[in-house]
Each structure stands twice: as structure tokens, then as C-alpha cells.
C-alpha positions as CSV (number, residue, x, y, z in Angstrom):
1,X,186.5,37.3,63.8
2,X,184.0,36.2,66.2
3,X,180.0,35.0,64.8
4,X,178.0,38.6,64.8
5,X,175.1,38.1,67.9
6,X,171.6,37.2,67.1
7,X,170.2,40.4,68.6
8,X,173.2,42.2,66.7
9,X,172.1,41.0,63.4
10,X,168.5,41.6,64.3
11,X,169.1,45.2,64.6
12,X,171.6,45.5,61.3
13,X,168.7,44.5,59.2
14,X,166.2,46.7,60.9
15,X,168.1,49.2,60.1
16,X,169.4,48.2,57.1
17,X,165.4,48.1,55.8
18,X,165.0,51.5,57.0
19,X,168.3,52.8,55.2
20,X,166.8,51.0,51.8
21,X,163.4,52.8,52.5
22,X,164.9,56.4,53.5
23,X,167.2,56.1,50.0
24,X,163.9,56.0,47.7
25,X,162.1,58.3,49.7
26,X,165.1,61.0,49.0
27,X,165.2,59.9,45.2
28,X,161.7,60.0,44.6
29,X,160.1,62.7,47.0
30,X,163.8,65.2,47.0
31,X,165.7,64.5,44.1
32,X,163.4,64.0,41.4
33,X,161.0,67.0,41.9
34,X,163.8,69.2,41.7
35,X,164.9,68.1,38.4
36,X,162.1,68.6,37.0
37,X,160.6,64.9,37.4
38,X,157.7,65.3,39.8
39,X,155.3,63.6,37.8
40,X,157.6,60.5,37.7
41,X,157.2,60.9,41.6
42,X,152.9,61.3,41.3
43,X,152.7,58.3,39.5
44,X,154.7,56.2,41.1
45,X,153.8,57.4,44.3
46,X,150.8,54.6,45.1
47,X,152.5,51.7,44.3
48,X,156.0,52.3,46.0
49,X,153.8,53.2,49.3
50,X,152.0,49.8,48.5
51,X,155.2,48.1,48.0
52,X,156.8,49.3,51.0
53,X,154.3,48.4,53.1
54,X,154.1,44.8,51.3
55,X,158.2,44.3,52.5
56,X,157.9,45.4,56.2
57,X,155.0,42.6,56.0
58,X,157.3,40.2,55.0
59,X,160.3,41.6,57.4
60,X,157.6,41.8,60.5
61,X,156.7,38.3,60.1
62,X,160.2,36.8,59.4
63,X,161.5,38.8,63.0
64,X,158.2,38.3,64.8
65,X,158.9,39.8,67.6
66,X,158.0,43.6,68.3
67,X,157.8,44.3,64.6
68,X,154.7,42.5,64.5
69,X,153.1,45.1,67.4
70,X,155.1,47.7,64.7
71,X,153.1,47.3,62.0
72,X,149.9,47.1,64.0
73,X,150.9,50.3,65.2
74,X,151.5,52.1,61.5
75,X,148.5,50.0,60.5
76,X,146.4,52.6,62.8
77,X,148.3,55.5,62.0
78,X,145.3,56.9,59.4
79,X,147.0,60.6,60.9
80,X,150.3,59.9,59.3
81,X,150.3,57.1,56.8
82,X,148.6,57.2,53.4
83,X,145.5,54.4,53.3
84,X,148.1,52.0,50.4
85,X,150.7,51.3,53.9
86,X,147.8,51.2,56.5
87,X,145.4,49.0,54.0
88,X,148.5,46.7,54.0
89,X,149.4,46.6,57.6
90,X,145.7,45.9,58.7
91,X,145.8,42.1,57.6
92,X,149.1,41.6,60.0
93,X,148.2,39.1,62.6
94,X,150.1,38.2,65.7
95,X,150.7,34.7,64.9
96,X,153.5,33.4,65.1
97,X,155.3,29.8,65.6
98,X,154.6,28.3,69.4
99,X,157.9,28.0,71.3
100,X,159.0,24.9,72.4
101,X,157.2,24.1,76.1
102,X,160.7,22.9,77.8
103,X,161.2,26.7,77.2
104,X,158.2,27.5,78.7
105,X,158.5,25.5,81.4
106,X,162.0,26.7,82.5
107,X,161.1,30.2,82.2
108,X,157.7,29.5,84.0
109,X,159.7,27.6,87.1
110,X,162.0,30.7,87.4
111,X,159.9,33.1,87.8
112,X,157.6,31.6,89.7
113,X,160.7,30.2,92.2
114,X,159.3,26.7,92.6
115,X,159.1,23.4,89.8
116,X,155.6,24.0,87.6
117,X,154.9,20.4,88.7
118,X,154.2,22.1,92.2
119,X,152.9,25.4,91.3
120,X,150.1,23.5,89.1
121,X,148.4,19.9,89.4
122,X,148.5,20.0,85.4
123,X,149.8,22.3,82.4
124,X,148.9,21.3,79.2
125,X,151.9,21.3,76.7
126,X,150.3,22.4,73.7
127,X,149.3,26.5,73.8
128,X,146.1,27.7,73.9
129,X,147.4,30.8,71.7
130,X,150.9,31.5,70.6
131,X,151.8,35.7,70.3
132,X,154.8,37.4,69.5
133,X,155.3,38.6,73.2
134,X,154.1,35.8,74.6
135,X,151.9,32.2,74.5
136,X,149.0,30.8,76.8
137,X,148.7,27.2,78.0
138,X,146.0,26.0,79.8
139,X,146.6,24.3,83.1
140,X,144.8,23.6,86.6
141,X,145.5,24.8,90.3
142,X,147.0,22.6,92.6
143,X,144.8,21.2,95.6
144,X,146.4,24.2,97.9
145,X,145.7,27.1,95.4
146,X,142.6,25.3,94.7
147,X,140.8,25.4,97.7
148,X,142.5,29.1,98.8
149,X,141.1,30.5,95.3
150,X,138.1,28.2,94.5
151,X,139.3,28.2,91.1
152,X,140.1,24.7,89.7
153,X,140.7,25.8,85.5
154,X,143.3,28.3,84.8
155,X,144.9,30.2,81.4
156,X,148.6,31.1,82.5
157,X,150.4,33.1,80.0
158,X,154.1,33.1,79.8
159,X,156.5,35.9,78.3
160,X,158.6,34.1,75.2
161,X,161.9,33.2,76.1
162,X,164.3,35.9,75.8
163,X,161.8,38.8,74.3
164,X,162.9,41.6,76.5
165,X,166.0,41.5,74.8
166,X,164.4,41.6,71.4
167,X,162.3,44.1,72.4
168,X,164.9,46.3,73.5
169,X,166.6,45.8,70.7
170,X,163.6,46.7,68.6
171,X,163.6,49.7,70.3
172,X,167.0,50.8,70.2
173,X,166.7,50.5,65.9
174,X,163.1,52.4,66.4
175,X,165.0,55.0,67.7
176,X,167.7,55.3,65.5
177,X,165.9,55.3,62.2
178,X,163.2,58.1,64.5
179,X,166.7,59.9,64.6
180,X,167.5,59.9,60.9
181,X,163.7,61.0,60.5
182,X,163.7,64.5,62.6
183,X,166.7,65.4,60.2
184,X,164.6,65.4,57.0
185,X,162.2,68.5,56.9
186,X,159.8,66.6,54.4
187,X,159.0,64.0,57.5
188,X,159.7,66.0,60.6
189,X,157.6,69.0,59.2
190,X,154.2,66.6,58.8
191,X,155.5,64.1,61.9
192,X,157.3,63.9,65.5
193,X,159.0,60.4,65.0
194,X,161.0,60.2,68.0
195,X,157.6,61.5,69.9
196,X,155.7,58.1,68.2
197,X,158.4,55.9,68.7
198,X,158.4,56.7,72.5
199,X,154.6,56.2,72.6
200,X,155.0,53.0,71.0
201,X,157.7,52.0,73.5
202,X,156.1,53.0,76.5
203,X,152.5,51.0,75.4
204,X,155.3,47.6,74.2
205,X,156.9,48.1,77.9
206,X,153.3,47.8,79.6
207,X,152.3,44.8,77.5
208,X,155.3,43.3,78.5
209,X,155.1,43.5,82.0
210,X,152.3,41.0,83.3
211,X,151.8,42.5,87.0
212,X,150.7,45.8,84.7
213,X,148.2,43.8,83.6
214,X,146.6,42.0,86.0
215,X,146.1,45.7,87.7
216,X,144.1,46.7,84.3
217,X,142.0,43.6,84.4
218,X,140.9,44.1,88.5
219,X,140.3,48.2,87.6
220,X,138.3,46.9,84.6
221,X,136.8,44.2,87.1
222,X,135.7,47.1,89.7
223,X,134.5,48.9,86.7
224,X,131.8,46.4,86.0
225,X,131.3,44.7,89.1
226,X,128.0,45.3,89.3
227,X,127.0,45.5,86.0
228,X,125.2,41.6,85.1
229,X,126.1,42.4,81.3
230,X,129.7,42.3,81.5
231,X,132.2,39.0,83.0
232,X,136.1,39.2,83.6
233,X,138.8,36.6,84.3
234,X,139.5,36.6,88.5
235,X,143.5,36.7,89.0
236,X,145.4,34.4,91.2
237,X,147.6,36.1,92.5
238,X,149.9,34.0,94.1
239,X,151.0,32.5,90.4
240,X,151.7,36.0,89.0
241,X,154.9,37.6,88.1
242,X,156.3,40.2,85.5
243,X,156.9,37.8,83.0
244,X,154.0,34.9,84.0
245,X,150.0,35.6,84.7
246,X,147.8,33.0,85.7
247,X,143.8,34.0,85.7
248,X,140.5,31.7,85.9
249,X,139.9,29.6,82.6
250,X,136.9,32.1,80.9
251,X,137.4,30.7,77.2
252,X,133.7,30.6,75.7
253,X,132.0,31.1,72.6
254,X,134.2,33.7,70.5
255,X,132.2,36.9,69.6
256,X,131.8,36.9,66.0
257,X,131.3,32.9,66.0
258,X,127.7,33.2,64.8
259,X,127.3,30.3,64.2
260,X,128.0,29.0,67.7
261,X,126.1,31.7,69.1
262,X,123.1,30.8,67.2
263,X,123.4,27.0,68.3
264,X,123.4,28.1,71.9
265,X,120.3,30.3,71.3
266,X,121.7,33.4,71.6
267,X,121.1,35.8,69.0
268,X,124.1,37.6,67.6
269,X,122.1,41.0,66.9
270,X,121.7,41.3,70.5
271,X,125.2,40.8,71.0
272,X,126.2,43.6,69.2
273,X,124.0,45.8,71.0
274,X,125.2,45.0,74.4
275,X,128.6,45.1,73.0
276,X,128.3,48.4,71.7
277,X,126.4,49.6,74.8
278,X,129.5,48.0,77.2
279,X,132.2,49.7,74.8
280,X,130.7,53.0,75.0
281,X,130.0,52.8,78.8
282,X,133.5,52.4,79.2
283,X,134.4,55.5,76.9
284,X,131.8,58.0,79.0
285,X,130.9,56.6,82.1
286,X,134.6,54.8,83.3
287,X,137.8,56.5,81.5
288,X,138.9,53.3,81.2
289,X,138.7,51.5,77.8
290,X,139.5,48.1,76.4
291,X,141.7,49.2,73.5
292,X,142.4,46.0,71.5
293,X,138.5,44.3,71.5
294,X,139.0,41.7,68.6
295,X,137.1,38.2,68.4
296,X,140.1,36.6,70.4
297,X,139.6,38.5,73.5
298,X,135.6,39.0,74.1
299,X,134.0,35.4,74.8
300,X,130.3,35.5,74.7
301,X,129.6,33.2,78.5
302,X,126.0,31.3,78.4
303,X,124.2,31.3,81.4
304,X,121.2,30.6,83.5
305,X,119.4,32.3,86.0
306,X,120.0,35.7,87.2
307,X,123.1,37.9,86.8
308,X,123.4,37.9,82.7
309,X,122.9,40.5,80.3
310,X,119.4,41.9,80.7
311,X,118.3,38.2,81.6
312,X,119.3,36.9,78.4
313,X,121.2,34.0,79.8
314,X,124.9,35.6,78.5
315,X,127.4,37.7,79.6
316,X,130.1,39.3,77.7
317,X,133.6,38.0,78.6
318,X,136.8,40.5,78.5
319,X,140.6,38.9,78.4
320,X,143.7,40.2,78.2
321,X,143.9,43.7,79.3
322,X,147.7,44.8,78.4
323,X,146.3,47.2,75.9
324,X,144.4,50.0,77.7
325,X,143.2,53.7,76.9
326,X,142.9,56.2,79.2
327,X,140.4,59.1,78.8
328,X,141.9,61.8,81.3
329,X,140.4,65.3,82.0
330,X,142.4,67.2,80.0
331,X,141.7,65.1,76.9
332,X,137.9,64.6,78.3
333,X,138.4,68.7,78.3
334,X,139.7,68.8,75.0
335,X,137.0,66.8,73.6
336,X,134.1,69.1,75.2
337,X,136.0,72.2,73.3
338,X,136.1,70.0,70.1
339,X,132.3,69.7,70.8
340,X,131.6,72.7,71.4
341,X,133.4,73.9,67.6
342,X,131.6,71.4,66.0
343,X,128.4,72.3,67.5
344,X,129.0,75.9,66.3
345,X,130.3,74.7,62.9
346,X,133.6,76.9,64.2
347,X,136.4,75.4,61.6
348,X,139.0,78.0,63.0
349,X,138.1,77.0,66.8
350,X,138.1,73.1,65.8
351,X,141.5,74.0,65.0
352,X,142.3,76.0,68.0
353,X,141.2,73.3,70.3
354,X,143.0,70.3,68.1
355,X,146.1,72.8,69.4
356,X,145.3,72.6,73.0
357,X,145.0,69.0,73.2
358,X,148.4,68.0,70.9
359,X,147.0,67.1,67.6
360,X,149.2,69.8,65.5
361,X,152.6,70.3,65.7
362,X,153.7,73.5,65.9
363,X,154.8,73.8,62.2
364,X,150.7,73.0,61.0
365,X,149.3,75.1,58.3
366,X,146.3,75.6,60.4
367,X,144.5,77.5,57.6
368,X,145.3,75.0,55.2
369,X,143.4,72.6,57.8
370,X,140.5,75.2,58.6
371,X,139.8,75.3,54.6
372,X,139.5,71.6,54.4
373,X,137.3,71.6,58.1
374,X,134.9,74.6,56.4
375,X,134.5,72.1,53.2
376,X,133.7,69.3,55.6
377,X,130.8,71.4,57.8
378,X,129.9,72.7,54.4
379,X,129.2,69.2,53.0
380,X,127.7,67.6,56.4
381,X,127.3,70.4,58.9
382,X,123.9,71.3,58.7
383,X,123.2,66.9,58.8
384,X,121.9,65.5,61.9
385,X,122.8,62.0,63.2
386,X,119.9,60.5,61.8
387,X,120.7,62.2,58.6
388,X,124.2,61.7,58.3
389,X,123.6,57.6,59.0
390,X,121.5,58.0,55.9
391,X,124.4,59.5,53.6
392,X,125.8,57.1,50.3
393,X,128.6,55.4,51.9
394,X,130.3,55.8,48.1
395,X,129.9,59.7,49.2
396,X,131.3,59.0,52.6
397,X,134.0,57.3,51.1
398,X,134.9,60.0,48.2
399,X,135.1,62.7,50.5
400,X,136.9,60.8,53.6
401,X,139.4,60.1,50.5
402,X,139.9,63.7,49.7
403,X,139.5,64.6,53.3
404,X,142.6,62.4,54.4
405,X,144.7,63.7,51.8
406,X,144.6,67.1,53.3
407,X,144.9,66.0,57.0
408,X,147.9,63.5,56.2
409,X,149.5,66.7,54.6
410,X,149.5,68.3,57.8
411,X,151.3,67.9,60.8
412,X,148.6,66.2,62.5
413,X,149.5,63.8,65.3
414,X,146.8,62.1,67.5
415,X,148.5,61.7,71.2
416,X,148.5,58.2,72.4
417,X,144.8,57.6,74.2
418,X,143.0,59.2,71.9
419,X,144.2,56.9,69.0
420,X,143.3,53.8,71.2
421,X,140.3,55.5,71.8
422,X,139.9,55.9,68.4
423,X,141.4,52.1,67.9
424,X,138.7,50.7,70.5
425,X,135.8,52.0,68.9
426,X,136.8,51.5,65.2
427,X,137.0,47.7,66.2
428,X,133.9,47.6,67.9
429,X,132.1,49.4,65.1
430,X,133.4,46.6,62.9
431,X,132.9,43.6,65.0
432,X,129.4,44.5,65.4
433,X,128.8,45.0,61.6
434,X,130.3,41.6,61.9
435,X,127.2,40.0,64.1
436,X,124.0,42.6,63.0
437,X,125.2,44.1,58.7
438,X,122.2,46.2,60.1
439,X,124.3,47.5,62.9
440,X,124.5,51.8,62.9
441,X,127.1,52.8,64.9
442,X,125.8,56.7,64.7
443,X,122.4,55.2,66.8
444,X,125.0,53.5,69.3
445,X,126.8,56.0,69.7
446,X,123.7,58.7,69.9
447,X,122.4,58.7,73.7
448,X,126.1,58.8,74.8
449,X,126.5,62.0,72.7
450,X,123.0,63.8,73.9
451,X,124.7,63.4,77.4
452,X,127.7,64.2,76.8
453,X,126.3,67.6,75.5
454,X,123.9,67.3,78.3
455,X,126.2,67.2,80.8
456,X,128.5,70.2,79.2
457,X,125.6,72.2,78.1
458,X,126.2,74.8,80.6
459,X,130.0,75.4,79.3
460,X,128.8,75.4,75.9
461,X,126.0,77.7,76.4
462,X,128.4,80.0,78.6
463,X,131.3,79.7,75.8
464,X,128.9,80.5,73.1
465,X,127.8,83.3,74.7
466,X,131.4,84.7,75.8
467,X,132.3,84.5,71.9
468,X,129.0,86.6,71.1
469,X,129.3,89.4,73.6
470,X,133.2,89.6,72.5
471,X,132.0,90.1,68.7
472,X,129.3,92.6,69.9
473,X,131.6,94.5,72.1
474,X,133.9,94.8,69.1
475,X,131.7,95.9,66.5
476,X,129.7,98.0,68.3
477,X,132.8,100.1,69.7
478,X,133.8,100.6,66.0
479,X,132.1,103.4,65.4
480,X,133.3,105.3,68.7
481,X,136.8,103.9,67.1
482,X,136.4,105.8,63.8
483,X,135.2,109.0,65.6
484,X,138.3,109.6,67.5
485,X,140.5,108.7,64.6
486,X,138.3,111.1,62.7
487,X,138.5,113.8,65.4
488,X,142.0,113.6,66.0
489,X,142.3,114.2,62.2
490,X,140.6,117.5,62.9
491,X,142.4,118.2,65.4
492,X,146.0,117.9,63.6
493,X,147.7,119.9,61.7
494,X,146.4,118.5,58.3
495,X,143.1,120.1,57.4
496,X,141.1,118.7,54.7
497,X,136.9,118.4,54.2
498,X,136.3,114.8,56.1
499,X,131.9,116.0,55.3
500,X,131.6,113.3,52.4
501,X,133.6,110.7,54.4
502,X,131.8,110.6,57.7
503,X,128.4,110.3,55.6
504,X,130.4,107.5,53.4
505,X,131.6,106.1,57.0
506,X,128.0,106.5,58.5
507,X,126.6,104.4,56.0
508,X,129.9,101.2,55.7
509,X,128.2,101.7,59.8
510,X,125.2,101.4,59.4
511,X,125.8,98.5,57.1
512,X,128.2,96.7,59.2
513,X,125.7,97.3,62.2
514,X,123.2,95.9,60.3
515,X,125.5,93.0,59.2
516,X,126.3,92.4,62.8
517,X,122.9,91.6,63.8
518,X,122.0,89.3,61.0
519,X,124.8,87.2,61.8
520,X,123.4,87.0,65.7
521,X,120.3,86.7,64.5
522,X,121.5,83.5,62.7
523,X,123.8,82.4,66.0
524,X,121.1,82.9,68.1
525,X,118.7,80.9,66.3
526,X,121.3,78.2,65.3
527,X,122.0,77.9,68.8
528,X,118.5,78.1,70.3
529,X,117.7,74.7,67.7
530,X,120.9,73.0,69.0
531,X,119.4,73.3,72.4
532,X,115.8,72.3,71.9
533,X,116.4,68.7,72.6
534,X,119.4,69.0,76.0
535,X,117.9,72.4,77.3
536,X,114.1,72.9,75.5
537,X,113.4,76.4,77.6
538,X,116.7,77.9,77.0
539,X,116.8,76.7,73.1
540,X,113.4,78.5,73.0
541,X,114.0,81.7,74.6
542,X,116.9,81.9,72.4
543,X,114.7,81.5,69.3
544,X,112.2,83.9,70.6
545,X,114.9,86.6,71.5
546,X,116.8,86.4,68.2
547,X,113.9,88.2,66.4
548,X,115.4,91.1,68.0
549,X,118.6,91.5,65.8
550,X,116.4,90.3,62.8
551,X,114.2,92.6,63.2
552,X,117.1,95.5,62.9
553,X,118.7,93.9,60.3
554,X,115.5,94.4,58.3
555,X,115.0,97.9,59.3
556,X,117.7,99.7,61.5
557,X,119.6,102.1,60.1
558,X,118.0,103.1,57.2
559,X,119.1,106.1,54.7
């Protein structure tokens, strides 16, 4: 019986690990609950997540591979995964062993169709960085590309040896074990596996694919082009392939080296206020966002003269661009509806609109979710930015933790770019704590927001008003309602004294009128103080006006 492939046995023990895991989930979650054993379950619970997570570590870092881009994945899965697996999964860095450069080399020289000796003037042997998809090497043009480029120092990046056959091996156990998970109701009830694993796969496939990339980094280029804050690596194309990418040399001072950055005069509080400014930009202003900004891919460039960041003699330097987060319209749409429901402190159309963009699956328990939303506006919702940046972080914390409970409960699943979104910004928020412990991310994030609402004011100002002439329309029909119900009683063949019942339904009216215009009275004034700052005339008239259904909620009606 011949050996059993490499790539064969790879995928046996993926799938062997996910066979162990899917055993004790039955036992514990299944089984034991329905003898009567479910506190054995609760108490166990933490640990065996944190335990779990603590062996796919282990497994990721023994396969390298894909696995390692796995448990980055899970790690930012706060939708799905309980905090014990993602807490674990956050500290997995893609670092593996360098491969040997004859590999390199030969893989280099086949893609690129000529010997390297030609294609470069020099390579340097030992990598600049070594990656689990692939590993950089420093090297320099030859006279020809030289003088066609004007580029002398280069970075070429090289796929590992044989890694598309890992990674679609990788795959292929993904998707199996994704398969054993739509069979059992307790997962496929909360979570679309097979719909994550095909995200993931699509995203690996990109990263992969080095021509994919260099498109990214001369859209990101374009992006910025004329913006003196923000520097990018220039392609040379004529040394690019799927599987090789060669760029200009930009390696600088890293971002959170304050030390370095302090040495060369530049102050590190700064830093993270351009950063923060350049990351948002890209959210609101481009569509088109850097989605894995840690220390190893944003240089901070010294500088002289002209054409640096507000004159401060730096510029910000973006690499490697395989991991990128789209913001389309529909999701740019589903956003300014999310706005809109938080701005009216609307749990039920917060969950209406998390429908419409693909957060829920369709077995969510959206009351379950609109409870926990009320309890969140409840708790913050009357808070402005300013306010809320001023909250006990141990509060933050307690409620986020009690928050998250209920949300991973549900079937909530954050489509692809928003999580990079979300991804892109959680890094920058922490990267900038990194360089300024002063560093708010709610003031970054503020003027971005007050045009955002800015620029949508008119839809919500035209949805809020659709949703209060619809609620006015209904309630005052309702008494032309009760009439005809009340008349076609008289009408029938049933007789019976209705006297005491229309004066009984006169007053619920008058009541329910009155009740009407005290909640548009509140709506309108809620409203008109939302829009004092974006729109300051119509936020006023709307004040002014709402004295009107005050005034009857007071008064009208009266017995």
C-alpha cells in the first residue's frame, strides 16, 4: 500500500480535528441537556470554548498554510464566536518558517520566463518577511528596467512553493466540515457555514493571486494621488505575475515604532491623527478601504520640502493591498437606513434594515434582537458623542458583554465588506491608542458622521416624515373605523343598546387621540434637536411646530 500524499494527510487531520470538535459539541450542547445535565454544560462551557480555540492554535501553526488566514478569520468573527475562541485567535500571527530561496528562485524564474540573474541586477537571499502565502526579498532592477522605470530598489514578493495546492486543499476540508455544520439545527439555526466558508475562499483566492493585487494598490494609488498625506509603492509591471509582484522598495519607519518616530522628529500623536483622518477618508470619501492596516504594512516616510502631510515632513506609506473592503451602494444604502433607525431610536426598524442588507438569517428571532437593541438605546440613546466618549469603559465593557451574548444567540451574520470594514477600523482604532493613549476614536470618527448625516439629511427627514403621516393617517381614521363597525351593528339583525359603548368608545378616542399627539409632539421635537446642528432652520421650525400637538394633548378632547 502506497505512502498516503502530503496534501492527502493534510486534509485527514483537518478533518479529523473538526470530527473531534463536532463529537463534544453533540455531547455537551445535545446530549447532556436532554438528560437532564445542562448545568454540567454551563459550566463547562468557557473553558472547552477556550480550549478549543487553544488546539486549532496549535493545529494552525503546525499546518501553516491557510489555517493561519483561518483563524484570523474566526478571530474576527465577534458575530458568531463567543469572545474565549476569538480572544484566543487574536494573538495568531502569520509567521511562519522562511522557505528555502533555491525554491524561491525556481519558482521566481518560472513565472517570470527568464533566469532571476536577468530579470534583477541583485536579490537578496535572506526575506525581508516570511507569510504563510508567501515571502518578500529585497532585490534591485536591472540597468534595462532601471532606466525604463526609474526605480533602482525593489520588494518582490513570491507565492510559497506549492501553496495553491494547500490552499485548495484547505478549502476542499472547509467545505466539508461547512457540510456537516448545515445538518446540525443548533449551528445552522444561529450560522450559514457554507455561506462563511465561501467568503473566506473567495477573499484566500484574491490574496493569492498577485496581478489582483497590484490592481488594488494603483486604485488605492489614484485614490490618493493628490492627497500629500498619503504615499504608495509604484508597480513595475513588467516583473509581475500571478504568483510574483515586484513594487518600489517603500520600507520606512514602522507605524507604531515610537520610538523611531520620535528620533526622526516626528511626533507620534500626529501620526495617529492623520492616520485616522486617511482611514476614514477612505471609508466615506473612496469606497475603497485598506482592510488589514497593522504596523507591518503602514511605514511612516520622512521628508523634506513640500508634498508631506500638512508640511510635516512625513507621509504615510500603505503596502500590501491583497486585503481590500469594498463599500458598495447598496451597503452604503443600508448603512444610511441603519442611520436613520438609530437616529430615531427605532429598535424594530434597526432590525428591519439589518434584514435588508444580510445581517439575519431568515430563522432570527428579530424580537429577541429588538428587546436587546431597546435595552441598548435605553442605556445610551439619549448620549451624544461627546457624552458617550465620556462613559466608564468598565460600563462599556459590562454591557458590550451582556450585549454580545444576545447577538451571538442570534443568527446574525455580518456579509463580507462590512466585517472588513468593521476589521479596518477596529485596527486603526487600536493602532492609534497605540501612538496617542489619549487617542478618541468617537472625535475621529465625528465630522465624518455629521456629513454623512449631512449629506442624507434629506432622506432622513423625508423618511421620518413618511413614518409620521403613516401613524397619523392610521390613528386618525380609527374612529371613522369604529363608526362603521358600530353602524353596521345597527344595521344587522342583532339589536342591542350600543348608548353606553359609543360614550365608553368616545372617550378610549379621545384618549388615544390625545395619546397620538403627545407622541408627535415628542417626535417632532426629538427630531427638530437632531437637526439643529446638519439643518438649523428645519430642526427649528420643527420645534416650533410641535407645540401644536402639545398643546392638544394638554387640552383636546376634554369630558
Amino acid at each position: 500500500m502506497g505512502a498516503v500524499s502530503p496534501h492527502r494527510a493534510r486534509y485527514r487531520r483537518i478533518i479529523a480535528f473538526a470530527a473531534r470538535q463536532l463529537v463534544q459539541l453533540w455531547w455537551f450542547e445535545l446530549f447532556l441537556p436532554r438528560v437532564g445535565l445542562s448545568r454540567v454544560t454551563e459550566r463547562s462551557r468557557v473553558g472547552r470554548m477556550q480550549r478549543l480555540a487553544q488546539r486549532f492554535h496549535v493545529l494552525a501553526i503546525e499546518l501553516g498554510g491557510l489555517m493561519i488566514k483561518v483563524g484570523q478569520f474566526l478571530s474576527s468573527r465577534l458575530d458568531v464566536l463567543p469572545p474565549e475562541i476569538t480572544d484566543e485567535l487574536a494573538g495568531l500571527q502569520d509567521e511562519v518558517p522562511a522557505v528555502s530561496f533555491a525554491d524561491i528562485k525556481a519558482l521566481a524564474e518560472a513565472e517570470l520566463g527568464v533566469p532571476l540573474e536577468r530579470a534583477f541586477a541583485w536579490v537578496d537571499e535572506q526575506p525581508l518577511a516570511a507569510a504563510s502565502l508567501g515571502q518578500v526579498h529585497r532585490a534591485r532592477l536591472s540597468a534595462l528596467d532601471a532606466a525604463d522605470t526609474g526605480l533602482g530598489n525593489v520588494v518582490v514578493k513570491v507565492q510559497r512553493p506549492g501553496i495553491d495546492e494547500i490552499v485548495a486543499t484547505d478549502l476542499a476540508a472547509l467545505r466539508r466540515v461547512a457540510g456537516w455544520l448545515r445538518r446540525i439545527r443548533l449551528v445552522s439555526s444561529r450560522v450559514d457555514a457554507p455561506a462563511l466558508v465561501e467568503e473566506f475562499a473567495q477573499t484566500s483566492l484574491e490574496e493569492i493571486d498577485y496581478l489582483h493585487e497590484a490592481a488594488n494598490a494603483e486604485r488605492f494609488a489614484d485614490n490618493f494621488a493628490d492627497d500629500p498625506r498619503v504615499n504608495t509603492p509604484q508597480i513595475v509591471w513588467e516583473r509581475v505575475t500571478r504568483r510574483v509582484l515586484t513594487l518600489s522598495d517603500v520600507t520606512a519607519i514602522k507605524i507604531n515604532d515610537g520610538t523611531a518616530l520620535r528620533a526622526a522628529g516626528i511626533d507620534p500623536t500626529e501620526v495617529a491623527k492623520v492616520f485616522a483622518e486617511v482611514m476614514f477618508d477612505q471609508v466615506f470619501s473612496h469606497s475603497f478601504v485598506h482592510a488589514d492596516p497593522h504596523p507591518g504594512n503602514i511605514f511612516v516616510t520622512p521628508a523634506s520640502g513640500e508634498g508631506t502631510a500638512a508640511g510635516t515632513g512625513w507621509r504615510l506609506t500603505f503596502v500590501d493591498f491583497g486585503m481590500m473592503a469594498e463599500v458598495p451602494d447598496g451597503l452604503r444604502d443600508g448603512l444610511r437606513t441603519l442611520l436613520i433607525a438609530v437616529a430615531g431610536r427605532d429598535s424594530k426598524g434597526l432590525v428591519d434594515s439589518a434584514q435588508e442588507i444580510g445581517m439575519l438569517l431568515p430563522t432570527a428571532d428579530t424580537l429577541e434582537l429588538e428587546r436587546a437593541l431597546t435595552a441598548l438605546f435605553a442605556r445610551f440613546g439619549g448620549m451624544g458623542v461627546a457624552e458617550l466618549s465620556k462613559v466608564d469603559p468598565k460600563e462599556f465593557s459590562a454591557f458590550a458583554a451582556e450585549f454580545g451574548d444576545v447577538v451571538r444567540s442570534l443568527p446574525l451574520q455580518l456579509p463580507e465588506d462590512m466585517l472588513l470594514l468593521i476589521r479596518a477600523v477596529s485596527l486603526t482604532s487600536g493602532m492609534c491608542s497605540g501612538l496617542d493613549p489619549a487617542f478618541n476614536v468617537w472625535d475621529a470618527a465625528e465630522p465624518y458622521a455629521a456629513r454623512l448625516i449631512r449629506d442624507e439629511s434629506g432622506n432622513v427627514v423625508q423618511e421620518l416624515a413618511r413614518r409620521a403621516l403613516r401613524t397619523a393617517d392610521v390613528t386618525w381614521r380609527l374612529p371613522q373605523r369604529i363608526d362603521n363597525v358600530i353602524t353596521s351593528i345597527d344595521n344587522g339583525t342583532v339589536t342591542f343598546d350600543t348608548s353606553r359603548l359609543e360614550r365608553r368608545l368616545d372617550i378610549v378616542m379621545s384618549i388615544g387621540r390625545r395619546a397620538v399627539a403627545a407622541v408627535l409632539f415628542a417626535g417632532m421635537l426629538v427630531g427638530g434637536a437632531l437637526l439643529l446642528t446638519p439643518l438649523p432652520a428645519l430642526g427649528a421650525v420643527l420645534m416650533i411646530v410641535s407645540a401644536a400637538p402639545l398643546l392638544y394633548a394638554l387640552f383636546g378632547g376634554r369630558h
